[in-house]
SEMI-190936 format. One record per residue: x, y, z of N, C-alpha, C in turn. Coordinates in Angstrom, 2 decimals, decimal comma. Each point is the difference from the previous one (the first is absolute). Example, Ala and Ser with C-alpha at 12.3 -4.5 7.8 and 13.67 -1.06 7.14 Angstrom:
SEMI-190936
[pt [13,19; -5,69; 7,80]; [-0,89; 1,19; 0,00]; [0,90; 1,20; 0,00]]
[pt [-0,35; 1,05; -0,72]; [0,82; 1,19; 0,06]; [-0,77; 1,09; 0,73]]
This chain:
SEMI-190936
[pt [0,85; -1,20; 0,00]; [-0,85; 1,20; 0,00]; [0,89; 1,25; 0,00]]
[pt [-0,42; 1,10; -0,54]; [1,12; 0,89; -0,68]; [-0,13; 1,21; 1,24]]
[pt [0,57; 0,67; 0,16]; [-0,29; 1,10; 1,41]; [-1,11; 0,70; -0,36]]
[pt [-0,66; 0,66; -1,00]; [-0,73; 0,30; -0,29]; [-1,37; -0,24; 0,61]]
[pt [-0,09; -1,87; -0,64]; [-0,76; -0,79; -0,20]; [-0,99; -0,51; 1,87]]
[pt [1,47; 0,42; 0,56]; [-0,06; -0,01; 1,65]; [-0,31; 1,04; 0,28]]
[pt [0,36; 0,81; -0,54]; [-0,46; 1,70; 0,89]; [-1,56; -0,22; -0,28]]
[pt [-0,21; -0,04; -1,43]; [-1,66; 0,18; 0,12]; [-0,94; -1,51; 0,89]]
[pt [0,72; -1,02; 0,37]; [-0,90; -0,91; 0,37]; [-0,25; -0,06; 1,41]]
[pt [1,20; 1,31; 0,79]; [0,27; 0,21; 1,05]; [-1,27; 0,95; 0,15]]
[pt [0,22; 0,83; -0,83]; [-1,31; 1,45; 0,04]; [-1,28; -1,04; -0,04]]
[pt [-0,35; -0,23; -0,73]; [-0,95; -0,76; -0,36]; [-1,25; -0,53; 1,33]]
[pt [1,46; -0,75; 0,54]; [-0,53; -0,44; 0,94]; [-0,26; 0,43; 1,42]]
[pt [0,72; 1,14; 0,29]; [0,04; 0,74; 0,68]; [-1,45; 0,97; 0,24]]
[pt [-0,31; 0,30; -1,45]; [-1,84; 0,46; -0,49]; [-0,70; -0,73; -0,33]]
[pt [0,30; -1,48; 0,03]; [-1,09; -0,65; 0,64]; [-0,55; -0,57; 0,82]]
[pt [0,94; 0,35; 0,64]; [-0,35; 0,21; 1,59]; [-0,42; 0,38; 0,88]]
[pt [0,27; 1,48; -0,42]; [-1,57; 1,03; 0,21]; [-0,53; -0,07; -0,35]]
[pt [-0,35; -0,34; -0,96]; [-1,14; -0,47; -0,69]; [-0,96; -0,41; 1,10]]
[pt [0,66; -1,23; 0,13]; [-0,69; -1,29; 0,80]; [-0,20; 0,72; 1,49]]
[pt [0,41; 0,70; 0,86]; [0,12; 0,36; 1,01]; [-1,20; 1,27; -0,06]]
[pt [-0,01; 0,93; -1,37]; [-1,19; 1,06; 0,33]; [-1,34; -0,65; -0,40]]
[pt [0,04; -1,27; -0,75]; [-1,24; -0,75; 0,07]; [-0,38; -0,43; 1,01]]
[pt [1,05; -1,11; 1,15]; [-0,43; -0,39; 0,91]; [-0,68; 1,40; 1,03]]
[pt [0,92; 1,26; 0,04]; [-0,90; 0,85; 0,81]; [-0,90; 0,43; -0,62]]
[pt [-0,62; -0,18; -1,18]; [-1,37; 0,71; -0,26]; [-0,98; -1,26; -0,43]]
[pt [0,51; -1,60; 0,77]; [-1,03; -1,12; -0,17]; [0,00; -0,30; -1,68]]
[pt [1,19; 0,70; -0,76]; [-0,63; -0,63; -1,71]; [0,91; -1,16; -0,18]]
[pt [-0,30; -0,74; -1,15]; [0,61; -0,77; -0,87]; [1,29; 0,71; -0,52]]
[pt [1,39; -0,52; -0,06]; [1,01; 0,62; -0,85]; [-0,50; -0,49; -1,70]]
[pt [-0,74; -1,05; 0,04]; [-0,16; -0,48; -1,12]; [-0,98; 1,10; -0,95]]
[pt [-0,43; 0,50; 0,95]; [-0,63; 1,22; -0,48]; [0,66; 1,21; -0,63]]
[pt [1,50; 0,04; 0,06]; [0,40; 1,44; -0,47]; [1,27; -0,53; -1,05]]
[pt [-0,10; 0,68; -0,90]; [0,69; -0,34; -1,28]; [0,90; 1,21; -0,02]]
[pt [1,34; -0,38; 0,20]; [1,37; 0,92; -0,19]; [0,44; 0,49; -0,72]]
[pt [-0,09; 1,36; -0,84]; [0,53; 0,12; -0,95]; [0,99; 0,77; -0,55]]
[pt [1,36; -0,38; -0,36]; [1,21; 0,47; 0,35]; [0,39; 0,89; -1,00]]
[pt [0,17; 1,19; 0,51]; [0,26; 1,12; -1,16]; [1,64; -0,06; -0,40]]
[pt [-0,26; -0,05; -0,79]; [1,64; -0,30; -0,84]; [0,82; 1,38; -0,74]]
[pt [-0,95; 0,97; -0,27]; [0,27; 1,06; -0,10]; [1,62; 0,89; -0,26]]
[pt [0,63; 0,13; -1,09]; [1,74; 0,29; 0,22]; [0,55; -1,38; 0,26]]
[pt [-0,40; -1,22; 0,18]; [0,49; -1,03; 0,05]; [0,02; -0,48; -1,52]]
[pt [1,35; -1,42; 0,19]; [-0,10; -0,90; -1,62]; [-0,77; -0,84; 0,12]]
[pt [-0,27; -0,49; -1,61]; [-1,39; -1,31; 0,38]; [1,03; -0,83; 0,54]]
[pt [1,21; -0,21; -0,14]; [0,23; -0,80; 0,87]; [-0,03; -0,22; 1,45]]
[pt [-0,64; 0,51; 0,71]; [-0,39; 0,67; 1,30]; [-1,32; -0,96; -0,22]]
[pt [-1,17; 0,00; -0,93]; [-1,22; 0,20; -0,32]; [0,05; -1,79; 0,12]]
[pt [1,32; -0,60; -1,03]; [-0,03; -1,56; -0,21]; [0,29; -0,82; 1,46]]
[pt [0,88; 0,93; 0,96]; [0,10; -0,53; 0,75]; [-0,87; 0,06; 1,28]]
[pt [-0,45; 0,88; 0,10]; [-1,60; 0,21; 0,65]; [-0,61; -1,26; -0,91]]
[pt [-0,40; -0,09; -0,75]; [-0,53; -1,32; -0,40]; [0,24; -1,15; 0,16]]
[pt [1,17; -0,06; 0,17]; [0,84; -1,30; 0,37]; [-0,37; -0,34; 1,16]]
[pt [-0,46; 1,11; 1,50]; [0,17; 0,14; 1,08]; [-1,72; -0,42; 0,25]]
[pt [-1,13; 0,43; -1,01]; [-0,86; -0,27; 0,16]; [-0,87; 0,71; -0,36]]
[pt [0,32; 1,09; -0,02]; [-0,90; 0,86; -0,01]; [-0,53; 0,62; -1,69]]
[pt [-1,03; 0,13; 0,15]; [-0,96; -0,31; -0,88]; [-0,51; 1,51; -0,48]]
[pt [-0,01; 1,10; 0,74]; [-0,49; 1,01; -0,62]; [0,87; 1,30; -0,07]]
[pt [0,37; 0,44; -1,21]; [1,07; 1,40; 0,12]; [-0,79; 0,98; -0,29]]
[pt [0,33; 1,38; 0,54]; [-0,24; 1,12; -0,70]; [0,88; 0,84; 0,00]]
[pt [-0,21; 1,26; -0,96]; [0,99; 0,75; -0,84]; [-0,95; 1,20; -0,15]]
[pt [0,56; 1,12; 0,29]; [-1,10; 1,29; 0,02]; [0,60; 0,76; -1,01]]
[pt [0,89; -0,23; -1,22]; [0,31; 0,93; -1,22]; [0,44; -1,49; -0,95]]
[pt [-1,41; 0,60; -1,16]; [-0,30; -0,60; -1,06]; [1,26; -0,60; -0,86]]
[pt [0,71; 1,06; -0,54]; [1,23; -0,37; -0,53]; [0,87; -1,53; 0,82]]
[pt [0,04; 0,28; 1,00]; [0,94; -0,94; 0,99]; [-0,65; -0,84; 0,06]]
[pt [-1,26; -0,23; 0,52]; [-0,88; -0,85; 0,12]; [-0,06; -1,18; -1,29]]
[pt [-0,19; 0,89; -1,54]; [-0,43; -0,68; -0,97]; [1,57; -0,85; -0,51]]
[pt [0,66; 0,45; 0,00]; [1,13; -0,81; -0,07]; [0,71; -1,29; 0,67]]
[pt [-0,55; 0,39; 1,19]; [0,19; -1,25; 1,39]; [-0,52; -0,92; -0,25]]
[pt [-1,67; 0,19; -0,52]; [-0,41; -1,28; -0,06]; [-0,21; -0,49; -1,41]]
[pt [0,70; 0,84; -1,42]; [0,27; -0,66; -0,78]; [1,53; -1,18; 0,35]]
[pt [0,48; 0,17; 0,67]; [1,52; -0,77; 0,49]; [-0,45; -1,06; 0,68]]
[pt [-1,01; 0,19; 1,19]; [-0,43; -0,80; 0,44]; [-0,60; -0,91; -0,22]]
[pt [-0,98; 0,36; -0,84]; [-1,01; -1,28; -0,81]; [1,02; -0,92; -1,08]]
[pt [1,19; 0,96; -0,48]; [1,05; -0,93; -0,71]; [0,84; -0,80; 0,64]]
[pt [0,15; 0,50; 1,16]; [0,64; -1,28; 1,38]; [-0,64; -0,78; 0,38]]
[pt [-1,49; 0,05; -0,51]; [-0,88; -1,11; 0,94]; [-0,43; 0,16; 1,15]]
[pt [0,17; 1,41; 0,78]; [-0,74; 0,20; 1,05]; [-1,30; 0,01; 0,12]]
[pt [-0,56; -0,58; 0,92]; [-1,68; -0,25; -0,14]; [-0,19; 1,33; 0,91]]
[pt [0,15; 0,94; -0,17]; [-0,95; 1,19; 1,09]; [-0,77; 0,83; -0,40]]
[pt [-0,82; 0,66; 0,88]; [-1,29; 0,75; -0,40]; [0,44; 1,78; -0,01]]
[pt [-0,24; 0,41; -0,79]; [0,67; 1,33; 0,24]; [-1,11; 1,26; 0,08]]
[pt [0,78; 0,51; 1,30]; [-1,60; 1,05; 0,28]; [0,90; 1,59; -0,14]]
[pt [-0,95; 0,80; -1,25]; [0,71; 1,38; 0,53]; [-0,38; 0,87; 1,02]]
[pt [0,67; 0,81; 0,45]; [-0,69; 0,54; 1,47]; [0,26; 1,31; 0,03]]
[pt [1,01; 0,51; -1,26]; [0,37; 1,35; 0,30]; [-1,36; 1,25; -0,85]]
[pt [0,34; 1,07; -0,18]; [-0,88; 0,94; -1,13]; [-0,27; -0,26; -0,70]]
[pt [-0,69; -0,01; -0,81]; [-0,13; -0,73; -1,26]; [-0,38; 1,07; -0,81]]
[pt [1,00; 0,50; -1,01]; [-0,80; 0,71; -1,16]; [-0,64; -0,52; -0,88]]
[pt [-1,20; 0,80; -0,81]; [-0,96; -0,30; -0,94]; [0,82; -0,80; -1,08]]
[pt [1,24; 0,83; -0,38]; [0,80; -0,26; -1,26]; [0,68; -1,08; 0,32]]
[pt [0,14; -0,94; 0,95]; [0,67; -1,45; 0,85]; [-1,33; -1,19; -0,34]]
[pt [-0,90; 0,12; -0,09]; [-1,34; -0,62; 0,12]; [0,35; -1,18; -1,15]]
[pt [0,09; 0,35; -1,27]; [1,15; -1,08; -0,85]; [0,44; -1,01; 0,24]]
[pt [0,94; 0,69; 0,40]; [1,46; -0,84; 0,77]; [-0,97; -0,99; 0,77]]
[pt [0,14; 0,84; 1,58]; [-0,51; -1,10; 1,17]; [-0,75; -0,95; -0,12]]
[pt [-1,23; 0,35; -0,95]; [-0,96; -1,41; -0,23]; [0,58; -0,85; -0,74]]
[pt [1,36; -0,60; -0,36]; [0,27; -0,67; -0,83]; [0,78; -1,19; 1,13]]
[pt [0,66; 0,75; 1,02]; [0,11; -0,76; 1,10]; [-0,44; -0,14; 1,36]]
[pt [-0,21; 0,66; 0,45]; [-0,81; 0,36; 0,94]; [-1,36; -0,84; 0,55]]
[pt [0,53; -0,79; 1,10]; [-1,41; -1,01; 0,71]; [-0,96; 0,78; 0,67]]
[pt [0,44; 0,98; 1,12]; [-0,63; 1,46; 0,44]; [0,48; 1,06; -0,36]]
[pt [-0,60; 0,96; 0,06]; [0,49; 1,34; 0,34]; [-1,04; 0,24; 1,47]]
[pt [0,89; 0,81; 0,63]; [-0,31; 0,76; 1,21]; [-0,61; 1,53; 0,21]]
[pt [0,45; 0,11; -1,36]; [-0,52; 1,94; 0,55]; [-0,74; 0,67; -1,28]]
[pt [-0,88; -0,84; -0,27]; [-1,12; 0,77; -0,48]; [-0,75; 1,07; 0,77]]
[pt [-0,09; 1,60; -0,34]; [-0,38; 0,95; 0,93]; [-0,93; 1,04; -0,75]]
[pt [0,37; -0,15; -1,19]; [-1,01; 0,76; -0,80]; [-0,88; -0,61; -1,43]]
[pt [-1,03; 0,77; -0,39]; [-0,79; -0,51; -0,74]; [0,58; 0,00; -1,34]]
[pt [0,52; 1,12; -0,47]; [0,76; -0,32; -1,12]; [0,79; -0,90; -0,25]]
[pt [0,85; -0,62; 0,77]; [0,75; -0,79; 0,24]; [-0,46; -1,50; 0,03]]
[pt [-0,64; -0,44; 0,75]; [-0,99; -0,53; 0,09]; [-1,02; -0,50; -1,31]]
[pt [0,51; 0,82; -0,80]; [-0,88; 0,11; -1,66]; [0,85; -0,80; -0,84]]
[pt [0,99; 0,71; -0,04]; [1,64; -0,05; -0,84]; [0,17; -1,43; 0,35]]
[pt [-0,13; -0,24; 1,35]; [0,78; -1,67; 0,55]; [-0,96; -1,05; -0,83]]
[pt [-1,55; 0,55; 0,05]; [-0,84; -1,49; -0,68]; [-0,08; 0,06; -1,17]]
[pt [0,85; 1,14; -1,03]; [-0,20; -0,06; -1,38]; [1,55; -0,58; -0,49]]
[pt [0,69; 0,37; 1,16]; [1,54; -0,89; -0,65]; [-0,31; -1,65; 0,27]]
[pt [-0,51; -0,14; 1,42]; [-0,09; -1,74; 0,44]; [-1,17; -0,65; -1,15]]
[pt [-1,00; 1,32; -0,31]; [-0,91; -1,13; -1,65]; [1,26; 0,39; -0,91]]
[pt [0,60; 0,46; -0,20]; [1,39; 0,01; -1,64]; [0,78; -1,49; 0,53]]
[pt [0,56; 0,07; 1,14]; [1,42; -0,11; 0,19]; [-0,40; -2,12; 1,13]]
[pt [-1,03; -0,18; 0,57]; [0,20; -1,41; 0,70]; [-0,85; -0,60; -0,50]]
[pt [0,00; -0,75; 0,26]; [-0,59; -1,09; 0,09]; [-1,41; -0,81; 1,47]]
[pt [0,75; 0,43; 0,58]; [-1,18; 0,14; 1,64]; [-0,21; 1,26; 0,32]]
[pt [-0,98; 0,35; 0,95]; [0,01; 1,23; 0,82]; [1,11; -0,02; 1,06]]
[pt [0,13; 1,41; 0,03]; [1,22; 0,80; 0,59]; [-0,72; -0,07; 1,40]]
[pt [0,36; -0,72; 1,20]; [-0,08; 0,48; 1,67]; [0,59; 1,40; 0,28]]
[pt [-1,29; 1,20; 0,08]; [0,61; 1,11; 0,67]; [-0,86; 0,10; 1,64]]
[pt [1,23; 1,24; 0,50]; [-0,33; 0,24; 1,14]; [-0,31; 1,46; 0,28]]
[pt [-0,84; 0,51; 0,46]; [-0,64; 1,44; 0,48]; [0,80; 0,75; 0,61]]
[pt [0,73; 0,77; -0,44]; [1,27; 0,75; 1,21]; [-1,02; 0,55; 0,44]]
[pt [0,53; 0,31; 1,56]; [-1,14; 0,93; 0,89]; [1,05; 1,48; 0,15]]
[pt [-0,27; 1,15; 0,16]; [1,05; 0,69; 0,51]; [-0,69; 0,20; 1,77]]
[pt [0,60; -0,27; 0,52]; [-0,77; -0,27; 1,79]; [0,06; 1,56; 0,52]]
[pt [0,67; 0,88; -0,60]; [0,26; 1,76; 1,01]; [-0,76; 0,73; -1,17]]
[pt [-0,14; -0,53; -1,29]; [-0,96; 0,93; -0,85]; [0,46; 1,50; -0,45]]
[pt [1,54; -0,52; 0,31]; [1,33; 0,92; -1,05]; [-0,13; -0,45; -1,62]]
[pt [-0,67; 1,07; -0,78]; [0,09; 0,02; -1,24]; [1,43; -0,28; -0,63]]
[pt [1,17; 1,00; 0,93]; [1,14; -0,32; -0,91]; [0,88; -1,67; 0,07]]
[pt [-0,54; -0,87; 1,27]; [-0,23; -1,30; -0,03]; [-0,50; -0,61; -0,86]]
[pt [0,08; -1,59; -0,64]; [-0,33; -0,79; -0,72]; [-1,33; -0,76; 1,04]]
[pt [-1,09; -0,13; -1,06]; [-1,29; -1,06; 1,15]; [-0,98; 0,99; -0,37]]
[pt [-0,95; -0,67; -0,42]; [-1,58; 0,28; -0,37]; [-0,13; 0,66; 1,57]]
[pt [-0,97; 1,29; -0,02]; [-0,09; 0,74; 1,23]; [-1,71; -0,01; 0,55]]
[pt [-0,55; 0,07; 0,87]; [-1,35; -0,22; 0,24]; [-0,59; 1,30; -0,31]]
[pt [-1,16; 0,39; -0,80]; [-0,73; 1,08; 0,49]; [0,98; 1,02; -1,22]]
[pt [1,12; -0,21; -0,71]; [1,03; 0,35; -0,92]; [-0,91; 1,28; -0,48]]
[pt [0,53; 1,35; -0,48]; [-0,58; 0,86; -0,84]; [0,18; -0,08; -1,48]]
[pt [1,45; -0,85; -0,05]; [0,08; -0,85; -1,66]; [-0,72; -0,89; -0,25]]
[pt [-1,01; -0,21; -0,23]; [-0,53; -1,27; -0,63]; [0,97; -1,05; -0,42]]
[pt [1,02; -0,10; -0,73]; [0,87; -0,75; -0,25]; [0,65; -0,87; 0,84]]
[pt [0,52; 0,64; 1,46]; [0,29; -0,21; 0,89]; [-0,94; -0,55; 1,39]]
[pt [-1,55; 0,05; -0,49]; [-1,16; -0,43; 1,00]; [0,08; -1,31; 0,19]]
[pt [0,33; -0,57; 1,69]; [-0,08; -1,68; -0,05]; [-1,04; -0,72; -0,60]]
[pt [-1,12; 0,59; 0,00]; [-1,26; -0,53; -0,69]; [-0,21; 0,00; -1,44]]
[pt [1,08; 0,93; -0,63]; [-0,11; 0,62; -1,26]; [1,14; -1,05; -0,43]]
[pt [0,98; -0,25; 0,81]; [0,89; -0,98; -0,94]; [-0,72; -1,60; -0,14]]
[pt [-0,64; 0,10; 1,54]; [-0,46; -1,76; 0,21]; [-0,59; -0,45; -1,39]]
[pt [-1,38; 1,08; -0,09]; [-0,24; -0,42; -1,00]; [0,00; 0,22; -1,29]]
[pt [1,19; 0,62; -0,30]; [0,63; -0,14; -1,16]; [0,57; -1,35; -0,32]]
[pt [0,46; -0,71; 1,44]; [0,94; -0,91; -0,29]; [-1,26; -1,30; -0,42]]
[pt [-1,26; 0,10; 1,21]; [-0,68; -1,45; -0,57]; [-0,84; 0,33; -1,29]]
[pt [0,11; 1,21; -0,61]; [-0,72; 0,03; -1,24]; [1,16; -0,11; -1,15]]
[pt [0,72; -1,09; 0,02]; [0,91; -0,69; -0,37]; [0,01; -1,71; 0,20]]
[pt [-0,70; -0,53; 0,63]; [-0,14; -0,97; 0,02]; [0,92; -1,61; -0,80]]
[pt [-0,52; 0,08; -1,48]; [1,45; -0,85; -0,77]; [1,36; 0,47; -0,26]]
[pt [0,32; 1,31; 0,52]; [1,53; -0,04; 0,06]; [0,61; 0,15; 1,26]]
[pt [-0,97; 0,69; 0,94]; [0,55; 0,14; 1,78]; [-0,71; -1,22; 0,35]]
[pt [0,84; -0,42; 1,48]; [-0,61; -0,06; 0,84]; [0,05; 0,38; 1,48]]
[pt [-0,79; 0,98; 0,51]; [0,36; 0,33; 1,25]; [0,44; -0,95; 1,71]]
[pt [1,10; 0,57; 0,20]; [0,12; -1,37; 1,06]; [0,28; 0,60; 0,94]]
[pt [-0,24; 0,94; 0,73]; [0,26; 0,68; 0,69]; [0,33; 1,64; 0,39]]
[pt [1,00; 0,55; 1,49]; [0,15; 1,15; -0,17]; [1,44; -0,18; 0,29]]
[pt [0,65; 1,69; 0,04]; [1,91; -0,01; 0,52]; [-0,15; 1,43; 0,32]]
[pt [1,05; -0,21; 1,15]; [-0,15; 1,17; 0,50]; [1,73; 0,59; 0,67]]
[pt [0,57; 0,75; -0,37]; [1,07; 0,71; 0,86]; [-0,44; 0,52; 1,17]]
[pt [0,68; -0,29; 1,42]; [-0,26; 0,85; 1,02]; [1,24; 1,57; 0,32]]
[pt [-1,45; 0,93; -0,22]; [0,65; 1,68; -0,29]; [1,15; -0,06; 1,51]]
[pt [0,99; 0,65; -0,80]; [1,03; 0,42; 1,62]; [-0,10; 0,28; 0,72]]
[pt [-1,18; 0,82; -0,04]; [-0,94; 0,71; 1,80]; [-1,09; -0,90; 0,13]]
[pt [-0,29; -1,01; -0,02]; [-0,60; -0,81; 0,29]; [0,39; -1,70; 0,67]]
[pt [-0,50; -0,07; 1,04]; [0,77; -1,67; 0,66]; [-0,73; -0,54; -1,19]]
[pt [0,85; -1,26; -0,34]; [-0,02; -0,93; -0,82]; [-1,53; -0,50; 0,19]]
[pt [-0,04; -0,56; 1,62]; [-1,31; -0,66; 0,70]; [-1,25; 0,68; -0,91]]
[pt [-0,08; 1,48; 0,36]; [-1,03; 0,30; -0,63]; [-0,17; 0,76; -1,08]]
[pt [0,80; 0,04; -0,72]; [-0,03; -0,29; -1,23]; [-0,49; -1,32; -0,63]]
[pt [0,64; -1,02; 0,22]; [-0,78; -1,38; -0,77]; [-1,30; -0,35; 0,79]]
[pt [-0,12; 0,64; 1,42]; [-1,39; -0,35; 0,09]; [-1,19; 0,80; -0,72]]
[pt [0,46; 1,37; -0,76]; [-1,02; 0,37; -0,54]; [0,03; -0,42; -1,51]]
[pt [1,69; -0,32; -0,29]; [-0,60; -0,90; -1,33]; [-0,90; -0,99; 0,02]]
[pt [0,11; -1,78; 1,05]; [-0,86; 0,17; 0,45]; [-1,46; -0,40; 0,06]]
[pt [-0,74; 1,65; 0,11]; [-1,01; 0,25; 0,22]; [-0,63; 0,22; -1,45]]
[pt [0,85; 0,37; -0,84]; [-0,30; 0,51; -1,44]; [0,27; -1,35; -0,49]]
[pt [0,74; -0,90; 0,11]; [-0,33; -1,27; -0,68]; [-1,06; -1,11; 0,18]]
[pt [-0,38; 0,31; 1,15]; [-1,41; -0,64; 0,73]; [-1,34; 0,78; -0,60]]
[pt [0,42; 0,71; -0,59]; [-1,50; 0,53; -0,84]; [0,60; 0,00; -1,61]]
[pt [0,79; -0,37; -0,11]; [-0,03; -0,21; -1,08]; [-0,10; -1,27; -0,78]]
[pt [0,45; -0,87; 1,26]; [-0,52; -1,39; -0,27]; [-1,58; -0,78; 0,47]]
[pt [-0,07; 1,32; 1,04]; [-1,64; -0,34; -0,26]; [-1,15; -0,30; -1,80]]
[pt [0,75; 1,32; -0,91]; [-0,35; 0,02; -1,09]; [0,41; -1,19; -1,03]]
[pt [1,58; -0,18; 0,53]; [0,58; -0,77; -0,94]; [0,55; -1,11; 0,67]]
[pt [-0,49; -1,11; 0,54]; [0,41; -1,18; 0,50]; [1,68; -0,72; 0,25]]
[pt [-0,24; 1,03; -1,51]; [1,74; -1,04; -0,12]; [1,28; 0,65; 0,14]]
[pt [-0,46; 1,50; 0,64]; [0,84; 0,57; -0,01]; [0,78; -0,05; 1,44]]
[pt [0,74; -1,32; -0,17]; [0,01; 0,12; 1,83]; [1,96; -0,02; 0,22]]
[pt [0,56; 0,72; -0,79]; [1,25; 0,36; -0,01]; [0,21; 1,43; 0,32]]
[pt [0,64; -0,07; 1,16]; [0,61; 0,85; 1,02]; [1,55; 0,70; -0,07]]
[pt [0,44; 0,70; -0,98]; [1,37; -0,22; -0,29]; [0,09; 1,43; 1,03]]
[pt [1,23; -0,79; 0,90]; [0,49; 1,32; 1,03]; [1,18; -0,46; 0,75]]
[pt [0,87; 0,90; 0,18]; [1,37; -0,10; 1,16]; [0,83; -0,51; -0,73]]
[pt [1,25; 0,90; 0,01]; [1,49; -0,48; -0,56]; [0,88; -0,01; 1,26]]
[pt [0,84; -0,20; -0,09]; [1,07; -0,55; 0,72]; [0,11; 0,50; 1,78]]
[pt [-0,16; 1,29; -0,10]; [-0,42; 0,61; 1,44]; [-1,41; -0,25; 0,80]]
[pt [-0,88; -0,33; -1,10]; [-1,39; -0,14; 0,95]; [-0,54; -0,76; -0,33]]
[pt [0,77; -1,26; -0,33]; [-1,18; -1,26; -0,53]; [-1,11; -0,42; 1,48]]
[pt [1,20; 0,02; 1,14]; [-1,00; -0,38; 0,79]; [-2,02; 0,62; 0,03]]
[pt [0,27; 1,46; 0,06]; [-0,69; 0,84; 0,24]; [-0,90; -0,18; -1,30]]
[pt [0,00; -0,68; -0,73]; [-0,41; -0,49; -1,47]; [-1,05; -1,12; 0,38]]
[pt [1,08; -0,93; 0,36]; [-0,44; -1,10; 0,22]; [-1,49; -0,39; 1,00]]
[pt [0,36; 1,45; 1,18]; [-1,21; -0,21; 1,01]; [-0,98; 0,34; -0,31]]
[pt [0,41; 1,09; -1,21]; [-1,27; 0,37; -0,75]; [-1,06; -0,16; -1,18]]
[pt [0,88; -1,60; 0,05]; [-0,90; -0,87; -1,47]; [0,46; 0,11; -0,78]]
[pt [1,29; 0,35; -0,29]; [0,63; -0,08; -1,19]; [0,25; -1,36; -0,63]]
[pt [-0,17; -0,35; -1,23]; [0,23; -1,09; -0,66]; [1,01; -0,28; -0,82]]
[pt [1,02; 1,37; -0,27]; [1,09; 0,24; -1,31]; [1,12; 1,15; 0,98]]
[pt [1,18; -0,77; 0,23]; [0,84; 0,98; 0,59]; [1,16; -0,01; -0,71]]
[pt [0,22; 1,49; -0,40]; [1,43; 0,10; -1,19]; [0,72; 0,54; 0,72]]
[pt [1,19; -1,02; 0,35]; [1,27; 0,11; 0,52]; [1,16; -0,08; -0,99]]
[pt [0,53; 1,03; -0,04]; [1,48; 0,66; -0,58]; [1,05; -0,46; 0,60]]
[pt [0,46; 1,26; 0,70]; [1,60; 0,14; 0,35]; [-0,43; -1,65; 1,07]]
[pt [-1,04; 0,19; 0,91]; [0,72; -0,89; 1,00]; [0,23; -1,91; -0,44]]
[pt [-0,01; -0,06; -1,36]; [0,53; -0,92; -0,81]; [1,20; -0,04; -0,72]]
[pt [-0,22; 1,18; -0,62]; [1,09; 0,14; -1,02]; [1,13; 0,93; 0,55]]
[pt [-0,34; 0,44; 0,80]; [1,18; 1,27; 0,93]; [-0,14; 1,37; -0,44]]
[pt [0,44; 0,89; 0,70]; [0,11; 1,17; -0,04]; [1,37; 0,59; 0,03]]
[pt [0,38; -0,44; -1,77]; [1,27; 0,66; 0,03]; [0,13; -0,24; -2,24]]
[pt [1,32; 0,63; -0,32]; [-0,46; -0,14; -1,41]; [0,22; -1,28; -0,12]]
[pt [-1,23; -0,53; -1,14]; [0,12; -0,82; -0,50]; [1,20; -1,09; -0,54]]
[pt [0,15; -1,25; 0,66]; [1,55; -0,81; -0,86]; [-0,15; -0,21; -1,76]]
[pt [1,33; 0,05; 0,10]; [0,20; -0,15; -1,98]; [0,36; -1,33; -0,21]]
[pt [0,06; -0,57; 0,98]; [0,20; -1,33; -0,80]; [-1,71; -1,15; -0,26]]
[pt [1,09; -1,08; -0,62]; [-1,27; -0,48; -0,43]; [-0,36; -1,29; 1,06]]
C-alpha cells in the first residue's frame, strides 16, 4: 500500500467514525448516511484510490475539473457516482449532465430550465437534483431563498420548476450550507424543516445533503442523509503530484 494509499484509508476511517458515533448520539443508522468525498484540486488518482478504499460517491464543485476526472475515471474502471455540489452556471448545464449522478445546488428557476433541456439533449436517465436552500436568505449567497423578491430565486418558484420537469429531473431532495453566523445545529435544523414540507409534496424527496468536514456531526443530528467531506479526507494542504 503506497503512503498515499494509507494516508487516505487512515482519514477515511477516522470519518467514519464519526460518523458512527454522531449516529449513535442522535439514535440513527450509519447505514443511513452516504459519504461523499470532495476531491476538489485533487488527481483522479486520489478519486481511484478512494475507490479502491470503498467509497462509492465523489464530488467536484468546478465543471471543468470535475468533467475530466470522471472521463479518466470511467477509463480506469472506477465504479463511482459523481455528485456536483459547487455553483453551477447556466452555460455548465451541457457539460454536467453528461456526467453527473446528482447535482446539489439547483437554486434558481432559470437554471433549473437550462439543466432539464441539456439532461433531455445530453442522458439517457433523469438527472437526481437537489434544492439548494440559502438558510440566512443572503441574496449574494448561493440557495433558493423563501419569500425571495426574485422570482427566480423563490424556493417555491424553483421547486416547481424543477418537478415540472419530470422525464429529465428527478427531485431527491434538499442541500444546504450552514451561513458563518449561524451554529451549524440550527442551521440544518431549519433545512430540515423545509425538507419536511417538501417531502410532504414530494415523497421521494427524502435526501438531506448537509455538513462538511467541521459539522458533520451537527448534520447528522439533524437528519442529514449526504455529508460532503473534503479536507478532513483528503487534507488540508496543496494537493500531491504524484501518481
Amino acid at each position: 500500500m503506497t503512503d498515499r494509499r494509507q494516508e487516505l484509508a487512515r482519514n477515511l476511517e477516522t470519518q467514519r467514525a464519526r460518523i458512527a458515533a454522531a449516529c449513535a448520539a442522535a439514535g440513527r443508522d450509519p447505514a443511513g448516511i452516504t459519504l461523499v468525498a470532495i476531491t476538489k484540486t485533487y488527481p483522479v488518482d486520489d478519486v481511484l484510490r478512494l475507490a479502491g478504499l470503498g467509497v462509492r460517491d465523489i464530488g467536484e464543485s468546478r465543471d471543468q475539473e470535475a468533467a475530466a476526472k470522471a472521463t479518466a475515471a470511467a477509463a480506469a474502471g472506477a465504479d463511482v457516482r459523481w455528485h456536483f455540489v459547487g455553483h453551477l452556471q447556466r452555460n455548465k448545464c451541457r457539460s454536467v449532465v453528461r456526467y453527473a449522478d446528482m447535482v446539489h445546488s439547483i437554486d434558481g428557476v432559470l437554471l433549473a430550465r437550462e439543466l432539464a433541456s441539456a439532461a433531455d439533449r445530453y442522458r439517457e436517465h433523469r438527472l437526481d437534483v437537489l434544492l439548494q436552500i440559502s438558510i440566512d436568505g443572503n441574496p449574494a449567497r448561493g440557495g433558493a431563498i423563501e419569500g425571495a423578491e426574485d422570482v427566480d430565486r423563490e424556493v417555491r418558484a424553483v421547486l416547481d420548476e424543477i418537478v415540472a420537469h419530470p422525464d429529465t429531473l428527478r427531485l431527491r431532495g434538499v442541500m444546504a450550507i450552514a451561513p458563518i453566523r449561524w451554529s451549524p445545529r440550527a442551521a440544518f435544523e431549519r433545512l430540515a424543516d423545509i425538507g419536511d414540507w417538501i417531502r410532504a409534496e414530494h415523497p421521494d424527496a427524502t435526501v438531506v445533503s448537509a455538513g462538511m468536514s467541521a459539522d458533520l456531526e451537527a448534520a447528522v443530528a439533524a437528519g442529514a442523509t449526504h455529508v460532503r467531506l473534503g479536507s478532513a479526507i483528503l487534507g488540508n494542504r496543496v494537493p500531491p503530484a504524484v501518481a
